[in-house]
C-alpha positions as CSV (number, residue, x, y, z in Angstrom):
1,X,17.2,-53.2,-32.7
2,X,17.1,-54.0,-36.7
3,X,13.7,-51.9,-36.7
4,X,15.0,-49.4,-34.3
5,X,18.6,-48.6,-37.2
6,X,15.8,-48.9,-40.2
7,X,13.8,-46.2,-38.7
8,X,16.7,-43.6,-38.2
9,X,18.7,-41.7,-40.5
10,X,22.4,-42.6,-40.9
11,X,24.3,-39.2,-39.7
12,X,26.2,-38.5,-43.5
13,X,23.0,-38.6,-44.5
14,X,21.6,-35.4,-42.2
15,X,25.2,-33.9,-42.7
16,X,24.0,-34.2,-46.4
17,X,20.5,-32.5,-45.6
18,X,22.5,-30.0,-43.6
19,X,25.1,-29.2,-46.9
20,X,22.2,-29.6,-49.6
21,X,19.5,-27.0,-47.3
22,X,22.1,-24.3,-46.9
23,X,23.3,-24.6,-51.0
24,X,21.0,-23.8,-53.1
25,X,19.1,-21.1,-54.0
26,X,20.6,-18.2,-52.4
27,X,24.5,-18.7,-53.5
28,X,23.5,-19.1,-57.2
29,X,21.0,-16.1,-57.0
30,X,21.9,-13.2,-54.9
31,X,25.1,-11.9,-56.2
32,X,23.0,-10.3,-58.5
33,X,20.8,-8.1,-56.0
34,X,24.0,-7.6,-54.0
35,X,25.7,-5.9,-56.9
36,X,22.3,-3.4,-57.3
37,X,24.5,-1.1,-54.5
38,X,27.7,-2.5,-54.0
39,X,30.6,-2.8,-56.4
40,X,33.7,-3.3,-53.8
41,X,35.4,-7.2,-54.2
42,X,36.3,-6.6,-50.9
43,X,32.8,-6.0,-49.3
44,X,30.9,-8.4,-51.3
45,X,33.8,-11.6,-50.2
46,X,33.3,-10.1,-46.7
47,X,29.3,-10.2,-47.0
48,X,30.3,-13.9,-47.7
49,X,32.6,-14.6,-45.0
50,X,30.9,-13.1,-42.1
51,X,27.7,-15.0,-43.8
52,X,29.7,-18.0,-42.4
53,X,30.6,-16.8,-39.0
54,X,27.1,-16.1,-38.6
55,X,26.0,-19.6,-39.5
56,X,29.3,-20.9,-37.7
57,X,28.5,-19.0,-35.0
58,X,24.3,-19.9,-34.9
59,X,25.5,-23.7,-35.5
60,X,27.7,-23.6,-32.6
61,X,24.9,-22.6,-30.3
62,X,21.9,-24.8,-31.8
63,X,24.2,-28.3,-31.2
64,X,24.0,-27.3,-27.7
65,X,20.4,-27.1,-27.2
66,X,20.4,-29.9,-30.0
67,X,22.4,-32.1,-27.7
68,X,20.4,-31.1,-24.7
69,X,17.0,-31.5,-26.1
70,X,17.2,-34.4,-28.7
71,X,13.8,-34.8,-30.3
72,X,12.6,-33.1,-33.9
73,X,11.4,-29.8,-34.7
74,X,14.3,-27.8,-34.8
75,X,13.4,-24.4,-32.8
76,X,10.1,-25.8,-32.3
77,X,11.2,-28.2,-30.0
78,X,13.6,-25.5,-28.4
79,X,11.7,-22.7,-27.8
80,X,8.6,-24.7,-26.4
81,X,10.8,-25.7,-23.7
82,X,12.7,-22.7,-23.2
83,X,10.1,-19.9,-23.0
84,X,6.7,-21.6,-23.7
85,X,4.9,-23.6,-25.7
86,X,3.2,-20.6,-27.6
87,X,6.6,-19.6,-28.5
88,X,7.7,-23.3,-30.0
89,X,4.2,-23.2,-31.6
90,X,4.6,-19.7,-33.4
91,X,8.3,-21.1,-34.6
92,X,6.7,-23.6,-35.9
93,X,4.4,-21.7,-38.0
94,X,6.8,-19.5,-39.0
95,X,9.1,-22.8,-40.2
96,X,6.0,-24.1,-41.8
97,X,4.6,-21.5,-43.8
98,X,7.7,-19.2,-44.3
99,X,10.8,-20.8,-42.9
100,X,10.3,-24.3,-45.8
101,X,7.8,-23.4,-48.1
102,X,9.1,-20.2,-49.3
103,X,13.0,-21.2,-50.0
104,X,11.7,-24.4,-51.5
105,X,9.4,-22.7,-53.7
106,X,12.4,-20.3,-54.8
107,X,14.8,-23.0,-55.1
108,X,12.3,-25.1,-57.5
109,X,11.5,-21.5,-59.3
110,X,15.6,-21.4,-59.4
111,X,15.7,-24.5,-60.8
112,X,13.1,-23.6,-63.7
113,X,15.2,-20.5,-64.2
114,X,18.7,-22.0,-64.8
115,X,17.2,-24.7,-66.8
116,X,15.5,-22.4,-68.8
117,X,19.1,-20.2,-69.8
118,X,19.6,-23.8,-72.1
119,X,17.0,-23.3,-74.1
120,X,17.6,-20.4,-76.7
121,X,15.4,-17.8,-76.2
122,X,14.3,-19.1,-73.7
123,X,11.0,-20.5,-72.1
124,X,7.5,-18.8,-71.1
125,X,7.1,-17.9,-67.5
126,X,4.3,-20.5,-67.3
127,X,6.5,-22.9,-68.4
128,X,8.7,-21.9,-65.9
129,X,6.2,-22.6,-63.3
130,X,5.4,-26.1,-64.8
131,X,8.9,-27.2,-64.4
132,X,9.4,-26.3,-60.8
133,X,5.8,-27.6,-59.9
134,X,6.9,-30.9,-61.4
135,X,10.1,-31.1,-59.2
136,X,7.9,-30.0,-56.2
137,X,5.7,-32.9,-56.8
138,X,8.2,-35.7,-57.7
139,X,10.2,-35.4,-55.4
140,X,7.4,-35.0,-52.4
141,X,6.4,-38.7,-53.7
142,X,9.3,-39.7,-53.5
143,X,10.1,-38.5,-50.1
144,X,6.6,-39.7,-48.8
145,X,6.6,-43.6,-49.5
146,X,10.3,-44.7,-48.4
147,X,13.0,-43.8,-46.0
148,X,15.6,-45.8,-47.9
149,X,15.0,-44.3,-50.9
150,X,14.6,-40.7,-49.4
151,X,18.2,-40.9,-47.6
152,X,19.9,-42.5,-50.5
153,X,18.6,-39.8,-53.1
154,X,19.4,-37.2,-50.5
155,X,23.1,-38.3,-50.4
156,X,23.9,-38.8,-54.0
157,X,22.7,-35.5,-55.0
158,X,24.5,-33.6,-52.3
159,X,27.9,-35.5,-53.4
160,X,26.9,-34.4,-56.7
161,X,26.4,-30.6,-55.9
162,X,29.9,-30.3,-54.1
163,X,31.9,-32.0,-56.8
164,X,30.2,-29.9,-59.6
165,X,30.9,-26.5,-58.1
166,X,34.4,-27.7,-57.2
167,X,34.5,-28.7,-60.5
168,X,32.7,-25.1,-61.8
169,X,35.3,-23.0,-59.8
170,X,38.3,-24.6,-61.5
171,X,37.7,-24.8,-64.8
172,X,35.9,-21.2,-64.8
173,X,39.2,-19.6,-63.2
174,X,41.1,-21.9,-65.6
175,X,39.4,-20.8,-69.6
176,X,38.4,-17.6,-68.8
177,X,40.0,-15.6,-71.6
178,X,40.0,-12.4,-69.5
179,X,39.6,-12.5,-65.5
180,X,38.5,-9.0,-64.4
181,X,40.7,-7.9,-62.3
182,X,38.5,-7.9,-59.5
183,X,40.8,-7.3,-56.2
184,X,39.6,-8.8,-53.2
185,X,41.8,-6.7,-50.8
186,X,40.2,-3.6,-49.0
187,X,40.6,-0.2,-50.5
188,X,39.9,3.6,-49.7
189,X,36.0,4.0,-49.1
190,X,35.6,0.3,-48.3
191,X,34.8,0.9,-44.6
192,X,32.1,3.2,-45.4
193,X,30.4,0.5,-47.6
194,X,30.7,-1.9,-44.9
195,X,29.1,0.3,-42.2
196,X,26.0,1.3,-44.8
197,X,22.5,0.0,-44.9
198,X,22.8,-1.1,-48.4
199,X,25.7,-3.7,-46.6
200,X,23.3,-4.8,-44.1
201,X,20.8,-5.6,-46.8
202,X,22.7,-7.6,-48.5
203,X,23.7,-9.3,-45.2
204,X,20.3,-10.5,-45.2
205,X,20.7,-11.6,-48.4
206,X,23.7,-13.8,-48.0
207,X,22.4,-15.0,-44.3
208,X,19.4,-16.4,-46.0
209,X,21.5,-17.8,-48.4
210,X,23.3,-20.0,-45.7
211,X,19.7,-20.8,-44.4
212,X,19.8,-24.7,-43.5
213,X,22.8,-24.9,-41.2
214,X,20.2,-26.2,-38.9
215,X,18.4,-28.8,-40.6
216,X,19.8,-30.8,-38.5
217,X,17.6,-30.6,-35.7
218,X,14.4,-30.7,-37.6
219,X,15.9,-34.4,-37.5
220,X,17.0,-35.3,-34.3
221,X,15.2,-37.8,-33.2
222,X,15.8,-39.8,-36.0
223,X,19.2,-39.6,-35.8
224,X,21.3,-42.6,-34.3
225,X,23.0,-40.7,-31.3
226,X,21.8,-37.3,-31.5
227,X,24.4,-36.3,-28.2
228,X,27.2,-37.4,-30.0
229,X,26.6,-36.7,-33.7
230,X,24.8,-33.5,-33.9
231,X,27.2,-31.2,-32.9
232,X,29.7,-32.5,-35.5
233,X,27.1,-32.5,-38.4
234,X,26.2,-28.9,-37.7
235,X,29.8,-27.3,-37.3
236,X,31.0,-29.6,-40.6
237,X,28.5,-28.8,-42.4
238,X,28.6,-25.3,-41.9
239,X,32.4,-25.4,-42.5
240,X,32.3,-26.6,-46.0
241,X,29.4,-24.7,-46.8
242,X,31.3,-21.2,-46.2
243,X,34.0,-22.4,-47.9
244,X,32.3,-23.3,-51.1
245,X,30.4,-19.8,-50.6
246,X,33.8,-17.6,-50.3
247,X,35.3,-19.7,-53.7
248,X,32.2,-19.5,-55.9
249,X,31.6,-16.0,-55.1
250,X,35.2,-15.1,-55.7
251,X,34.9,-17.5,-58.6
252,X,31.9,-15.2,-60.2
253,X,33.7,-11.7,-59.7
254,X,36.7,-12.6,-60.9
255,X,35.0,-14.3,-64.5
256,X,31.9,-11.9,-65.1
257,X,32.2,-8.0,-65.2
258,X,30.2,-6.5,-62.5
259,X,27.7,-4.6,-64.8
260,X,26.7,-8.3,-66.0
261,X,25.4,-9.9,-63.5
262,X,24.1,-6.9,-61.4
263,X,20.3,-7.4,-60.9
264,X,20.3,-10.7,-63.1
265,X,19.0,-13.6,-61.4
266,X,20.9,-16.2,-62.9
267,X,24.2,-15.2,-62.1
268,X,26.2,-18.5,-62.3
269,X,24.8,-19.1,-66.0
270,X,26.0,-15.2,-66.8
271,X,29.7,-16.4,-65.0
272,X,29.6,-19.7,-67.2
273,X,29.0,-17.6,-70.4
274,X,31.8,-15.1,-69.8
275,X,34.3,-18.5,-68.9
276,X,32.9,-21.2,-71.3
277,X,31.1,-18.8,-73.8
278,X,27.8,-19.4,-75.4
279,X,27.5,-23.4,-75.5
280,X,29.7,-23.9,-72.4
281,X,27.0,-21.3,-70.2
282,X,24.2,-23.1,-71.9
283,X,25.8,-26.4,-70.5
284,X,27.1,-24.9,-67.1
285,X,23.3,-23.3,-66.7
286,X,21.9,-27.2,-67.3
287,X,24.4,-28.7,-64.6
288,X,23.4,-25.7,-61.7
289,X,19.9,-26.4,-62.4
290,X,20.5,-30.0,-61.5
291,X,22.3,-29.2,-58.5
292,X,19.2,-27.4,-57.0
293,X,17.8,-30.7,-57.1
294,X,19.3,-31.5,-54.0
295,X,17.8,-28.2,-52.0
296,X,14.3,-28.8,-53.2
297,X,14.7,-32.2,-52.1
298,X,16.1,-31.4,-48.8
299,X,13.8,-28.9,-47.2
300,X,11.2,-31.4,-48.6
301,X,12.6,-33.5,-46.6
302,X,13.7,-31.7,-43.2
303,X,10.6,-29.3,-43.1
304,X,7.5,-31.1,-42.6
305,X,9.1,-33.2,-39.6
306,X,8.2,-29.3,-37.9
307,X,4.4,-30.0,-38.7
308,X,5.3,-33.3,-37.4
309,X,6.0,-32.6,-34.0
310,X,3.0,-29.6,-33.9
311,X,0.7,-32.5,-35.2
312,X,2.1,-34.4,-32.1
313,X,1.6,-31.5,-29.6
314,X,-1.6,-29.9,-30.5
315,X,-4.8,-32.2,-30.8
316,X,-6.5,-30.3,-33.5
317,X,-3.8,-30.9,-35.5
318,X,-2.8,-34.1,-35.3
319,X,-3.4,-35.5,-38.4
320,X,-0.2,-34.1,-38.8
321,X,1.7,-36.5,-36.6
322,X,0.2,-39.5,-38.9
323,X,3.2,-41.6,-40.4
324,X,2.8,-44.5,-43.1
325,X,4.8,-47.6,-42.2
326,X,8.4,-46.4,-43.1
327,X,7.7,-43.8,-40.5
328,X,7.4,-41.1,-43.2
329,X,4.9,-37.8,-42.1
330,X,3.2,-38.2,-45.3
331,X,0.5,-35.6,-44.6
332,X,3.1,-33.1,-43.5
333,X,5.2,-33.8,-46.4
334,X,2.0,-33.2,-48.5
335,X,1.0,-30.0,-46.8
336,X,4.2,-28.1,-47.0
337,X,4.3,-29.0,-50.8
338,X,1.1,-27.1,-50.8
339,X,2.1,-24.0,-49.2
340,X,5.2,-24.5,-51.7
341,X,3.2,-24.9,-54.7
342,X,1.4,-22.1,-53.8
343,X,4.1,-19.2,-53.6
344,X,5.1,-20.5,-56.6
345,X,2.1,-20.1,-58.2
346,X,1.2,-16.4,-56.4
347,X,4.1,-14.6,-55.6
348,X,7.4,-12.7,-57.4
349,X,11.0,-13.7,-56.3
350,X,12.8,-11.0,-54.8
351,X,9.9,-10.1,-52.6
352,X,10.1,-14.0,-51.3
353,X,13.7,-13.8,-50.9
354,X,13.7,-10.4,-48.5
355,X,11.4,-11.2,-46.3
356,X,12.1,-15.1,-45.5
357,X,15.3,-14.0,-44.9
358,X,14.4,-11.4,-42.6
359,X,11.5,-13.7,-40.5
360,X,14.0,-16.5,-40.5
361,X,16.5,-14.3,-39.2
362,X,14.4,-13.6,-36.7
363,X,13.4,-16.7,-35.5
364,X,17.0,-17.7,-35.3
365,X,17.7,-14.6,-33.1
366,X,15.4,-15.8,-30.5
367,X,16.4,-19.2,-30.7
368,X,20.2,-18.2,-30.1
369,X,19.1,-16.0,-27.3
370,X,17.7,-19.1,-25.8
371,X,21.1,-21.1,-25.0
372,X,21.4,-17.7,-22.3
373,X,18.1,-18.0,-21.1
374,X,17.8,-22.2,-20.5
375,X,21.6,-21.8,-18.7
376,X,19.9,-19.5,-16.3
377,X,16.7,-21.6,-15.6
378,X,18.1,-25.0,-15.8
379,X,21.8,-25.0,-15.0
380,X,21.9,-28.6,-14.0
381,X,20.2,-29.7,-17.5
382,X,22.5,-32.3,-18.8
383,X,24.5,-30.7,-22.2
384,X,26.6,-33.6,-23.6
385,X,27.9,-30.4,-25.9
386,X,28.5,-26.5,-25.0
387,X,28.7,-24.2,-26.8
388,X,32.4,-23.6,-28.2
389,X,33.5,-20.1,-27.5
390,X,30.4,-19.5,-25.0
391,X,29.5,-16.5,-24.6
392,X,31.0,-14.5,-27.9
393,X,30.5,-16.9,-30.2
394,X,26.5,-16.2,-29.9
395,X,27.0,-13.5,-28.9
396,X,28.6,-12.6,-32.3
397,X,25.5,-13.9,-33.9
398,X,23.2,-11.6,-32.0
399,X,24.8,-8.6,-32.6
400,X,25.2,-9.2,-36.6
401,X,21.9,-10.7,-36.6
402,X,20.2,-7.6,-35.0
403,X,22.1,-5.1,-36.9
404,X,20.7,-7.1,-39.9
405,X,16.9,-6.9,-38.3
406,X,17.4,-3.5,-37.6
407,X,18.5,-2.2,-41.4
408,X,15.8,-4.5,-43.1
409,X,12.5,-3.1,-41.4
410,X,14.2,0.7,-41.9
411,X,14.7,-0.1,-45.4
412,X,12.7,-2.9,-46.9
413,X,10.0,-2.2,-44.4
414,X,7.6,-3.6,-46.3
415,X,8.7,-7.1,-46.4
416,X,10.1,-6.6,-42.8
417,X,6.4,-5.7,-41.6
418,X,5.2,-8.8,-43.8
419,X,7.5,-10.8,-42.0
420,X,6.2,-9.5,-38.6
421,X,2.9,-10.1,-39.6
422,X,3.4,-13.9,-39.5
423,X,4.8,-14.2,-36.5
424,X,1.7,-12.2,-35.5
425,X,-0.6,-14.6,-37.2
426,X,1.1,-17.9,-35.9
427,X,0.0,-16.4,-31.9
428,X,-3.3,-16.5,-33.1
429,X,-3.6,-19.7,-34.5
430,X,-1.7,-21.1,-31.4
431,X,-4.3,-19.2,-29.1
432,X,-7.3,-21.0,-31.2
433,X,-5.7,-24.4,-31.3
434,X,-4.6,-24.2,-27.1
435,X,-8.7,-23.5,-27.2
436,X,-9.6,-25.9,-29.3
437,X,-7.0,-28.9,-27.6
438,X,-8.6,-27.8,-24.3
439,X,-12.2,-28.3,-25.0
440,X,-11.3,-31.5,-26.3
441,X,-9.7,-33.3,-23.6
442,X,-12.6,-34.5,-21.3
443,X,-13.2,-33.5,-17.8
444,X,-12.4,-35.6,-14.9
445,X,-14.2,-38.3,-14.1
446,X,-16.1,-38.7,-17.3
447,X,-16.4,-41.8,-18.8
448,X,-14.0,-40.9,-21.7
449,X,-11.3,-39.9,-19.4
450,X,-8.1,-42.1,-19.1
């Protein structure tokens, strides 16, 4: 039993995986494109709050399959045995090279970002790039040798990351010498900004931003009790993440003028300059940059458990599956740090940001639209948790979700086609690995048959 509780992770720590995945990159970031087409306090708070139904909403739905279908992998797992195992294998190639890889990559450039409003004048875009390929690779050792260490780390810097922007939101509404005078109630031409494209945009935006509310199923089967703690761990988390979203975001309008932050990446160093002028941003920039510790660290550490499972499932690939002694994936870990390194090495931010968001989006949708389709085929499958709110509450995340979909490919279609092409390319590889798994598996009768 001793070996059995050393190899699982204690549930505050994957409600900690759960907080630290969803804050991170796109709360501290997005504001900025937001404000590109939107300039209503209203709208923007609302793109934030129904953000967090959405998550609420998608979390709700996922600790039912969760509960139902307790091993790692996240949709992997689910769709594989909801609609087929090419489906579970394309959602796994869309987790692995879109769904971890890209928001770690733009948390670490994040990271390099903030860190670099201390300096004055700032640094070179190479060393830019240095720092968040350092972080990449530090903290991939250290989540690749022990689990001990890899849940204690994971738990101190979430802690950290909620008290700081607790912390952030007070003092900044505190010494600001002149609030803007943002207001946050609805006024005339409000409606129409909610019902435009440039609204559903930015939807996608903020939804990626709460990307992570289900990290906890990439963990599930090291989790003691997955029946009984998952659901809890996915509608907490999600709780005090859209909380902390609605504050900061009302925290940043109501400290910085508009015309400030619009298109800046960095928009919680621009808030900390306008509340704590010149030394106090420098200082604030130096603390956020520490906080996205924590979301590098985490999809480090949910994500490869994805490559995990596929290395598991697919004998090509199973060197994937291997595991050192503390029951680590090293190789996965390693891979995904890769792909990571790589976008940060190749590609620019905003185009990362658009369409991750819109392919994880996506691979949500279908995964939501599977707690319909498994109550149809197995309705005796044993759920220690159902859905709350069944059938609006996913259905309330379908509908947003597709609206979202639908506004992206009209007008970022680009990225939106991009997005589409990986799902395309993840069929493929499944349909050359099923190949590959089949040939190797001897026929009957042989002498290297089982």
């Amino acid at each position: 039993m001793a070996e059995n509780r050393n190899n699982k992770y204690h549930h505050s720590t994957i409600t900690a995986v759960v907080i630290a995945n969803m804050v991170g990159t796109g709360v501290f970031t997005s504001l900025g494109f937001q404000l590109l087409e939107i300039r209503s306090g209203f709208a923007l708070l609302l793109l934030w709050a129904l953000g967090g139904l959405i998550a609420l909403c998608g979390a709700m739905s996922y600790a039912e399959l969760g509960a139902a279908m307790p091993r790692s992998g996240g949709e992997y797992n689910f769709l594989s045995r909801i609609y087929h195992p090419a489906a579970g294998f394309v959602s796994g190639w869309v987790s692995a090279t879109i769904g971890f890889s890209a928001p770690t990559a733009l948390a670490a450039m994040t990271f390099a970002a903030y860190a670099a409003s201390v300096v004055p004048g700032g640094l070179p875009e190479w060393a830019r790039k240095a720092m968040a390929v350092t972080l990449v690779l530090v903290l991939t050792a250290a989540h690749s040798i022990s689990r001990r260490q890899s849940g204690g780390l994971q738990a101190f810097f979430t802690v950290l990351k909620v008290a700081a922007i607790v912390l952030f939101c007070v003092l900044a509404m505190l010494l600001v010498d002149a609030p803007t005078g943002v207001r946050f109630l609805p006024e005339s031409g409000d409606a129409a900004i909610v019902t435009s494209g440039a609204f559903a945009v930015a939807l996608i935006y903020v939804s990626y931003a709460y990307t992570g509310w289900n990290a906890a199923t990439y963990l599930s089967s090291e989790l003691d009790e997955p029946q009984r703690y998952l659901p809890r761990i996915l509608f907490a988390g999600t709780a005090v993440v859209t909380v902390l979203y609605v504050a900061l975001n009302a925290v940043f309008l109501s400290v910085a003028p508009m015309d400030a932050m619009a298109g800046e990446v960095e928009v919680g160093y621009v808030a900390a300059e306008f509340a704590f002028g010149e030394f106090g941003g420098r200082f604030a920039g130096l603390a956020l940059s520490l906080l996205l510790i924590s979301t590098v660290s985490a999809m480090t550490l949910a994500g490869p458990r994805v490559l995990q499972v596929i290395g598991e499932d697919f004998a090509m690939l199973r060197i994937l599956g291997r595991v050192n002694r503390d029951g680590l994936p090293y190789v996965a870990i390693m891979l995904q740090s890769a792909l990571t390194l790589t976008f940060i090495l190749t590609s620019g931010f905003e185009s990362i940001l658009v369409f991750a968001g819109f392919t994880l989006a996506l691979n949500s949708f279908v995964t939501v639209l599977g707690v319909f389709v498994l109550r149809l085929r197995q309705p005796d499958l044993e759920r220690p948790y159902r859905t709350f709110g069944y059938p609006i509450s996913p259905l309330i995340y379908l509908g947003l979700t597709a609206w979202t979909l639908g506004f992206v490919l009209a007008n970022k279609p680009v990225e939106g086609l991009f997005g589409l092409g990986i799902v395309a390319t993840g069929a493929v590889f499944y349909w050359l690995s099923a190949r590959a798994s089949a040939a190797s598996i001897p026929p009957p009768g042989s002498p290297n048959t089982p």
